[in-house]
C-alpha positions, 0 to 999 in steps of 0.5 A: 689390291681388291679382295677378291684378287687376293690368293686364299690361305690355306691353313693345314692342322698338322698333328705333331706326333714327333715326340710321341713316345717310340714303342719298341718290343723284345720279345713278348711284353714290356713297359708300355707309357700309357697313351690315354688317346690311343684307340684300343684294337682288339682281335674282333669284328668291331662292334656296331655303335649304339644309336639312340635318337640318331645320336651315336652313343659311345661306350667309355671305360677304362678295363684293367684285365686280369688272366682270368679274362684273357684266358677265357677269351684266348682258349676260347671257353664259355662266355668268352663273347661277353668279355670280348666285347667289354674289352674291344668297346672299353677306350683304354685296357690295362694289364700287368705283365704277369697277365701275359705269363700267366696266359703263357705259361696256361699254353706251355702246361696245356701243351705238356699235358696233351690238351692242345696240340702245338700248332693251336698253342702257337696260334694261340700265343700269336694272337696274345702277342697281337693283343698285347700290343694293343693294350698299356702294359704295366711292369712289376715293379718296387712299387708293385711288389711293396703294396703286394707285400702287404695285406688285402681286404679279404685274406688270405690271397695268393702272392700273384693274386695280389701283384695284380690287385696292387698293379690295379690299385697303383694304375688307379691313380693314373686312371680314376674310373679304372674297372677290373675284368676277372673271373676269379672270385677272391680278386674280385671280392678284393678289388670290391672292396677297395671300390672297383667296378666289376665286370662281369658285374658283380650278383 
């Protein structure tokens, strides 16, 4: 049969994502298997690409973000734009569960003390929920509570303080150019110390 007679193949690429990992949630948080390859979303307008030389420039780090962070974004206080922005550009955001109840238990004592009223604290949680999803979860875990046991570069530290330093230290291993996003000063001087990026960065 001539060439030109011959039916074309098509070829179909078909991503197979059968064995993907089911992501079922009870409740507010739990244990996420991190997905390098997923793409963050985050509860902002997207930003527009850099562009440079007409060539798009993209922004590629790894953010494990601290409550610190979260809440400035979330009750909306001075500067919050500048995390945002880190968060919603960063390829991958990690976080600890006591990140999330932390932020919870800021609305529930905001709420008691007449700060917010409760249709803004619901709002607010609602819009955690939705970030939480977005983001790789990491639970407290043995392995977490035994490095948090011992001591830190900068003592004295808080116990929760330090659950959040071990969980970065830990992730580290999983994700090498992992960076912390806080505004507490102590986690910072620690995470520093152990050779983390800062973000902010540090002056």
């Amino acid at each position: 049969m001539p060439s030109s007679n011959r039916p074309s193949r098509r070829i179909s690429l078909i991503r197979d994502c059968s064995n993907q990992p089911e992501r079922a949630w009870s409740g507010w948080v739990q244990e996420i298997t991190p997905t390098p390859t997923r793409r963050p979303i985050f509860p902002f307008r997207q930003a527009p690409p850099l562009v440079f030389s007409r060539k798009i420039v993209a922004i590629v780090e790894s953010l494990y973000a601290d409550s610190s962070a979260v809440l400035r974004w979330l009750l909306n206080e001075p500067d919050r734009e500048n995390v945002a922005k880190r968060l919603r550009e960063a390829k991958r955001v990690l976080a600890s569960e006591l990140t999330i109840l932390e932020c919870q238990r800021m609305l529930v004592r905001l709420v008691a003390a007449g700060s917010i009223g409760e249709n803004s604290a619901s709002r607010r949680q609602s819009d955690l929920h939705h970030l939480a999803r977005e983001w790789d979860l990491w639970g407290i875990t043995k392995p977490v509570l035994a490095r948090a046991g011992l001591p830190w570069p900068r003592e004295p530290l808080r116990s929760l303080d330090s659950i959040h330093l071990a969980t970065l230290a830990l992730a580290r291993t999983d994700v090498p150019d992992l960076k912390l996003v806080s505004l507490d000063n102590r986690l910072r001087e620690n995470a520093s110390a152990l050779g983390f990026e800062l973000v902010p960065p540090a002056t």
